[in-house]
C-alpha positions as CSV (number, residue, x, y, z in Angstrom):
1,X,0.0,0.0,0.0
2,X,2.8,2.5,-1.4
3,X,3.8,3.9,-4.3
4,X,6.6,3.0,-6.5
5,X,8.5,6.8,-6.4
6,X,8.4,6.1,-2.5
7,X,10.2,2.9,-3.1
8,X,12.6,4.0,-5.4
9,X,13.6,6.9,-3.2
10,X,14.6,4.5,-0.1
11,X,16.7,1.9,-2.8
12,X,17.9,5.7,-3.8
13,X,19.2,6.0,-0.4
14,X,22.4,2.9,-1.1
15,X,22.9,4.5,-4.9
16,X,23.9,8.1,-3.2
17,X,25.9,6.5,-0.2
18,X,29.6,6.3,-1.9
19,X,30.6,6.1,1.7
20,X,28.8,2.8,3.0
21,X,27.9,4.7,6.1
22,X,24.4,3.7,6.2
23,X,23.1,0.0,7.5
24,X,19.0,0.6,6.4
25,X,16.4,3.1,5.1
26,X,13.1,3.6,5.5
27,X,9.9,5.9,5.1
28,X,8.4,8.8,6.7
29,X,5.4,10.4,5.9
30,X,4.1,13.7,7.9
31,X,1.2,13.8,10.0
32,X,-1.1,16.5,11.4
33,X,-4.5,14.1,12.6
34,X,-4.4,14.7,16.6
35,X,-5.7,10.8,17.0
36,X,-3.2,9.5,14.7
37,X,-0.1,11.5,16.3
38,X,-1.2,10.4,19.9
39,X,-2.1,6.9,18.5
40,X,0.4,4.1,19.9
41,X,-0.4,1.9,16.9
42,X,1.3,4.9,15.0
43,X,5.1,4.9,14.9
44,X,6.9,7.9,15.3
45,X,10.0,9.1,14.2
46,X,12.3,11.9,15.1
47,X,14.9,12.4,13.0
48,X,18.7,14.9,12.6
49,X,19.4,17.3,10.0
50,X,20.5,14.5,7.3
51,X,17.3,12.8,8.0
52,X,19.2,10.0,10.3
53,X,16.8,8.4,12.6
54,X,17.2,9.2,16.1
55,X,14.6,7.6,17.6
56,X,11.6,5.9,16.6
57,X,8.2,6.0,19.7
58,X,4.9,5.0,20.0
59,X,4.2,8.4,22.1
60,X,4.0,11.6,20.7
61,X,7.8,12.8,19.7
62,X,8.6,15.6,19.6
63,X,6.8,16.5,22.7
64,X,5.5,19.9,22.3
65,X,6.2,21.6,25.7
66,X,5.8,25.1,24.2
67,X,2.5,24.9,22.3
68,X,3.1,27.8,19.9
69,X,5.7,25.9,18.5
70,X,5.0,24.7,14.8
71,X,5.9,21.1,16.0
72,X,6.2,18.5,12.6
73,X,5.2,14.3,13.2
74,X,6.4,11.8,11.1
75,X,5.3,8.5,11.1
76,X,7.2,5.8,10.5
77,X,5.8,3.1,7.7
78,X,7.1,-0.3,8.0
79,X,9.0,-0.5,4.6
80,X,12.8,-1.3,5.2
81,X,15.6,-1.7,2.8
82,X,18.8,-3.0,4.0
83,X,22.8,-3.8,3.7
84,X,23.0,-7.6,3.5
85,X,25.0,-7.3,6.7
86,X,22.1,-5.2,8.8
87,X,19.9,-8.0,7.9
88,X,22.2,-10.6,9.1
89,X,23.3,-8.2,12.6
90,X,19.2,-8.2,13.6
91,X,19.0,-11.6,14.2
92,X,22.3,-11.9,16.1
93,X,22.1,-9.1,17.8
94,X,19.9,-9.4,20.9
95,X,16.7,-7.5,21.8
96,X,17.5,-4.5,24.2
97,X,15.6,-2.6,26.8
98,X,14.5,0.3,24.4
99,X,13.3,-2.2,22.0
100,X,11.6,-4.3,24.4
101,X,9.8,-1.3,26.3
102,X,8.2,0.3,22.9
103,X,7.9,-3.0,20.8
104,X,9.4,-1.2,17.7
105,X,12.3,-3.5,15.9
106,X,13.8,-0.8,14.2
107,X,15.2,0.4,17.7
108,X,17.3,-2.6,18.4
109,X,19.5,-1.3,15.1
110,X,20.2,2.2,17.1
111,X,20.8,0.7,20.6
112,X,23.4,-1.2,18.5
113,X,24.7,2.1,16.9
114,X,23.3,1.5,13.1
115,X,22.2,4.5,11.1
116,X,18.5,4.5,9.3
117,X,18.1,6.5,7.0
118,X,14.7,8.1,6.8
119,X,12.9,8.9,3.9
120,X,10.3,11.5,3.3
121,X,7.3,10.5,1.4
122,X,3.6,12.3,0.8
123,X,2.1,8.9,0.7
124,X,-0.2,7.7,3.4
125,X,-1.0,4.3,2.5
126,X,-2.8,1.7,4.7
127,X,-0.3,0.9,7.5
128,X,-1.7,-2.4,8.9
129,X,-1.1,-2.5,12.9
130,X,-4.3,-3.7,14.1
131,X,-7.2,-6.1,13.6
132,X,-9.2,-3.2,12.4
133,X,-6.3,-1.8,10.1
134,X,-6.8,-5.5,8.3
135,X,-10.2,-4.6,7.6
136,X,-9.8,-1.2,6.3
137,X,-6.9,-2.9,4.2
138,X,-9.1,-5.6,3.1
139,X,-12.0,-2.9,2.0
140,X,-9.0,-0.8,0.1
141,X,-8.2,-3.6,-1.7
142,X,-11.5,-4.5,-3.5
């Protein structure tokens, strides 16, 4: 349930990297729905000025503690490309606390020190978390 330029853009991600710094990318798309940004079926994402993953929550992140701030969202859709080697690390690697408190497997790759890198995409989608997300999914597909 994403488009093929969104795709593209996160295989884009290895092409540009002449430096092999990066172990996975991955989408982000902007969101502004109050019930979607303080759902915890919705992952999060914060991310640095080279669009780096820092961390990845099912709370509200950035938390707005001054509410005339023009605070952005991003969630995070599940679609992951990786370096053979990041694939290989995840099952080796252990599950840490981080990981194990928000149930999101894309933070065992920071506790370990790998860099995501995010890509930004206007596509929504159907993100399928829940039994309910299924349906909707199902529906969208007739």
């Amino acid at each position: 349930f994403t488009d093929r330029e969104s795709l593209e853009g996160v295989m884009q991600v290895f092409e540009d990297d002449v430096h092999k710094e990066i172990d996975l990318a991955s989408l982000m798309v902007k969101i502004t729905d109050e019930e979607e940004i303080n759902n915890p079926n919705t992952v999060k994402v914060i991310v640095d000025n080279r669009d780096f993953a820092l961390y990845f929550s099912r709370s509200p992140i950035p938390y707005p503690r001054a509410k005339n701030e023009d605070t952005v969202y991003y969630k995070h859709k599940g679609i992951y490309a990786f370096r053979k080697s990041a694939l290989m690390d995840f099952q080796r690697l252990p599950m840490l606390q981080l990981e194990a408190t928000e149930k999101i497997e894309a933070i065992r790759y920071l506790e370990y020190g790998k860099k995501i890198k995010m890509v930004e995409t206007n596509v929504q989608g159907i993100e399928i978390d829940t039994p309910e997300d299924l349906k909707k999914a199902q529906k969208a597909w007739k």
